[in-house]
C-alpha positions in Angstrom: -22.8 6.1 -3.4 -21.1 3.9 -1.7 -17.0 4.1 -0.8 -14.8 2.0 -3.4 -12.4 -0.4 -1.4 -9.0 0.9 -0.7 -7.2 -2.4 -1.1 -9.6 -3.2 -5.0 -8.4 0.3 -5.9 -4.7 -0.4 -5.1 -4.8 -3.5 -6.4 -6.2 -2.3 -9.7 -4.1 1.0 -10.1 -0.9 -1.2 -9.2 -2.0 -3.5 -11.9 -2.2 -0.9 -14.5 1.0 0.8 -13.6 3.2 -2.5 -13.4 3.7 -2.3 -17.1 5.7 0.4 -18.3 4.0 1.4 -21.6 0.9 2.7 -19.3 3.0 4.6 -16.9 4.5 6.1 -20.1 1.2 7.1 -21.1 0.0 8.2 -18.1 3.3 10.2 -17.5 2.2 11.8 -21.1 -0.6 12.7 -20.0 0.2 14.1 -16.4 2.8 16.5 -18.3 0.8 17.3 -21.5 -2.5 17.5 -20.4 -5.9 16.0 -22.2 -4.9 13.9 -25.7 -6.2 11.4 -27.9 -4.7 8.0 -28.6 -3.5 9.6 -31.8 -2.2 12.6 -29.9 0.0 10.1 -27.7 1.1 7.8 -30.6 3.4 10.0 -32.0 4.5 10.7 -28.2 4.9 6.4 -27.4 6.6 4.7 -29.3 3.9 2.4 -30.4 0.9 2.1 -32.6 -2.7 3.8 -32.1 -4.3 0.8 -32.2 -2.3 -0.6 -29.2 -2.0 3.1 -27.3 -5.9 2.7 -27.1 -5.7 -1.0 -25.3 -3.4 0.8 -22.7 -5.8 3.4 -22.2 -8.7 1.5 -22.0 -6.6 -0.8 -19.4 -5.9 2.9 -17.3 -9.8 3.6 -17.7 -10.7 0.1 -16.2 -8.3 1.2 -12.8 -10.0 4.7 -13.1 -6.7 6.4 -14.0 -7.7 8.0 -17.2 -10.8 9.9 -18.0 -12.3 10.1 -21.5 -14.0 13.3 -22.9 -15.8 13.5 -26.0 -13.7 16.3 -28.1 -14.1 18.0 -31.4 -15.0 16.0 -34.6 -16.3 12.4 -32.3 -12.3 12.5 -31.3 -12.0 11.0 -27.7 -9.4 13.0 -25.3 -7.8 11.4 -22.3 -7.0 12.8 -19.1 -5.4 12.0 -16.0 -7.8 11.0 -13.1 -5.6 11.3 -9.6 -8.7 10.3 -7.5 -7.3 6.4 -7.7 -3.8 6.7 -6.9 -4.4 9.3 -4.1 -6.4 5.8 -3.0 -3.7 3.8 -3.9 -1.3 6.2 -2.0 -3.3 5.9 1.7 -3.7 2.1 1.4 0.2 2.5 1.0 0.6 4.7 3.9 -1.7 3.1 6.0 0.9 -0.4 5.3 3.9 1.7 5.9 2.3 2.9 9.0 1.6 -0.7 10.3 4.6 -1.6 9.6 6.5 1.6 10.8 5.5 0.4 14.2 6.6 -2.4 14.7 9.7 -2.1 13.0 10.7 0.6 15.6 9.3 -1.6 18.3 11.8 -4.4 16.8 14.7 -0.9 16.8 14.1 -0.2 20.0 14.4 -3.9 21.7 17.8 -4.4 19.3 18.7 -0.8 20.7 18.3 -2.3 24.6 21.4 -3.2 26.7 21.9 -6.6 26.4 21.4 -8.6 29.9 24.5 -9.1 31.7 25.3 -12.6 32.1 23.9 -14.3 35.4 21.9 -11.7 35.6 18.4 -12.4 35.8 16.3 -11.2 33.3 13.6 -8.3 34.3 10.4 -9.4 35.5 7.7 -6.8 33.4 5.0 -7.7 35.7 7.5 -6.3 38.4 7.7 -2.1 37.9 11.5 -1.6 38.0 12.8 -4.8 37.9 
């Protein structure tokens, strides 16, 4: 099976947690454990109907798993696999960026060149 692309997983977990009815869902979930869409409409402030269109969008991003439960009733649970993606495609920016923003730190953190002096050669060692 082949590896799912950091950056498609980010982009899609990102996605589904820019709106903030889904994070409340998910944040339901993460604390509660398995539900259905029933379960976590009287949790959400919103209907069923539109509680199972934010789930379906957090299964499409792979951030929600669904279970068959008792009596056909579908539970819900949290799937951390995608935002552990999410969170090294993060860290692997940060870390890009890290460096070079302490390379930019450490050239403001230089002594400034004395003026008329000349300016050190880096092809010379020591200069």
């Amino acid at each position: 099976m082949p590896r799912p692309d950091p950056e498609a997983v980010a982009e899609a977990v990102f996605a589904a947690l820019a709106e903030p009815t889904r994070r409340s869902i998910l944040s339901a979930l993460a604390a509660r454990g398995p539900a259905t869409a029933t379960d976590l409409a009287g949790l959400v402030p919103i209907s069923r109907q539109a509680i199972t269109k934010h789930l379906e969008l957090l299964a499409a991003a792979g951030l929600v798993l669904a279970e068959p439960g008792e009596r056909r009733r579908i539970r819900f649970r949290v799937n951390a696999a995608p935002m552990a993606i999410a969170q090294s495609y993060l860290a692997a920016l940060a870390q890009d960026w890290d460096s070079k923003l302490a390379r930019l730190q450490r050239a403001l953190d230089a002594p400034a060149p004395r003026p008329g002096a000349a300016a050190p050669d880096p092809a010379v060692p020591g200069s």
